[in-house]
C-alpha positions in Angstrom: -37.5 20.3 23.3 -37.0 19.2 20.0 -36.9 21.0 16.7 -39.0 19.5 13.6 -36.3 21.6 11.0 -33.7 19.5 13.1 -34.2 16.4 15.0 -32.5 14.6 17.7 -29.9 11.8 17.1 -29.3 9.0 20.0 -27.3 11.2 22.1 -29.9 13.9 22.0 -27.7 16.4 19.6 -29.6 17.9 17.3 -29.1 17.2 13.4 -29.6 18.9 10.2 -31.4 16.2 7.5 -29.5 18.5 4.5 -26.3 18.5 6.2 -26.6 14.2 6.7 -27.8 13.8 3.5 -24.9 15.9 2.2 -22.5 13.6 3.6 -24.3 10.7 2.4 -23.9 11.5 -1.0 -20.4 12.5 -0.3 -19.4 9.1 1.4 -20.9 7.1 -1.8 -19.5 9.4 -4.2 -16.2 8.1 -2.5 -17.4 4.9 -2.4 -17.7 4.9 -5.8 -14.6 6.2 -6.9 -12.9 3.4 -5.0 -14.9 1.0 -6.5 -14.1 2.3 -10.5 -10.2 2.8 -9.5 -10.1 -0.6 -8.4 -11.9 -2.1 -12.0 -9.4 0.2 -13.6 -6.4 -1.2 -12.5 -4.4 -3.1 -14.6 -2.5 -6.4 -13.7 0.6 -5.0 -13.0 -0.7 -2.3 -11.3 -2.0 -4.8 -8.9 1.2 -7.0 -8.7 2.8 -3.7 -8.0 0.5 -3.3 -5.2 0.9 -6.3 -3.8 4.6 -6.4 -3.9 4.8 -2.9 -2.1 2.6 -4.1 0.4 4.2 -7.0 1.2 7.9 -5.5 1.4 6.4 -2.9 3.8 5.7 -5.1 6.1 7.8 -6.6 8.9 7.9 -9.6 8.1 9.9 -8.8 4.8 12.5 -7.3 6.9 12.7 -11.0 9.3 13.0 -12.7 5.9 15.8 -11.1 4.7 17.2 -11.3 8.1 17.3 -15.1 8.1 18.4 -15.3 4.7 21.5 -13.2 4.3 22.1 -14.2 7.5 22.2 -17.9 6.0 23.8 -17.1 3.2 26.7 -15.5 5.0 27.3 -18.3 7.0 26.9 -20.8 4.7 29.7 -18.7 2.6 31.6 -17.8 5.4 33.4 -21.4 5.6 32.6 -21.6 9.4 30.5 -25.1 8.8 33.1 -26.5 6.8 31.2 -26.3 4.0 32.5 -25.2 0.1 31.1 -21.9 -0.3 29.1 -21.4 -3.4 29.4 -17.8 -3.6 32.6 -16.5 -1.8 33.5 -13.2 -0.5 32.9 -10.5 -1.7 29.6 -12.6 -2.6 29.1 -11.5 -6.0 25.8 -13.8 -6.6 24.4 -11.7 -3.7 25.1 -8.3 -4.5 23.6 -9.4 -8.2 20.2 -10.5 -6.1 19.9 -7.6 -3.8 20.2 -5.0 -6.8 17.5 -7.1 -8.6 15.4 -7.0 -5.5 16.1 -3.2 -5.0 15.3 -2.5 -8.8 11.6 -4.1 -8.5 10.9 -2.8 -5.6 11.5 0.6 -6.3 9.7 -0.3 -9.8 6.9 -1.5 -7.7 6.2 1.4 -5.3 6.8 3.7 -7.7 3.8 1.8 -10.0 1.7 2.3 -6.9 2.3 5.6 -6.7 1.9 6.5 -10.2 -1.4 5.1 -9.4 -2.4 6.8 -6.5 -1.4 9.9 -8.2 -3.6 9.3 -11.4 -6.5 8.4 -8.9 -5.9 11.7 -7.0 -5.5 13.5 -9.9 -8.8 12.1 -11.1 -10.5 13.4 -8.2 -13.0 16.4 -8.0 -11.4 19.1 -6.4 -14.1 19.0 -3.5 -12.8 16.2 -2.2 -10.3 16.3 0.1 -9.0 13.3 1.5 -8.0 9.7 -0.1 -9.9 8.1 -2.5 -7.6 5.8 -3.1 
């Protein structure tokens, strides 16, 4: 038998209109946040972005596999080849700490962001916005 104060979904539950309507206005009030947070961003926020998500992915990790891994061997005099950056591979260490500095730089850009976002938030709203 159904209710007219709460009607049946497909599954034959019963609903409550406010309660849907409540979580309407919720889900594009989230919506919309997203939306302004994304306008809002600046270009290096969104370089940032992009860099983070890019080095957290696994295919980062295979790069870097094939290239020290190249660059060992091609320093390690094993192709009779002149090495162009000998051990202790100075010119390496140099790149890696470059590549650790803007990487850390990077994520923590994105989470600056994410922060501010958050902290932007109403308190009624619990989960990411971001």
């Amino acid at each position: 038998m159904q209710d007219s104060r709460h009607p049946q979904n497909e599954s034959g539950e019963q609903t409550n209109p406010t309660v849907n309507k409540a979580i309407e206005r919720y889900i594009r009030t989230i919506v919309h946040m997203r939306l302004k947070a994304a306008r809002e961003r600046t270009p290096e926020q969104r370089l940032a972005d992009a860099i983070t998500s890019f080095s957290g992915r696994m295919a980062f990790v295979y790069i870097h596999i094939v290239w020290f891994s190249a660059w060992i061997l091609l320093n390690s005099g094993l192709l009779n080849i002149e090495p162009f950056d000998p051990f202790p591979s100075g010119l390496l260490t140099m790149i890696v700490y470059l590549e650790a500095i803007f990487s850390l730089h990077s994520f923590l850009s994105a989470k600056t962001a994410w922060v501010n976002c958050q902290s932007s938030a109403p308190t009624w709203i619990y989960i990411s916005t971001c």
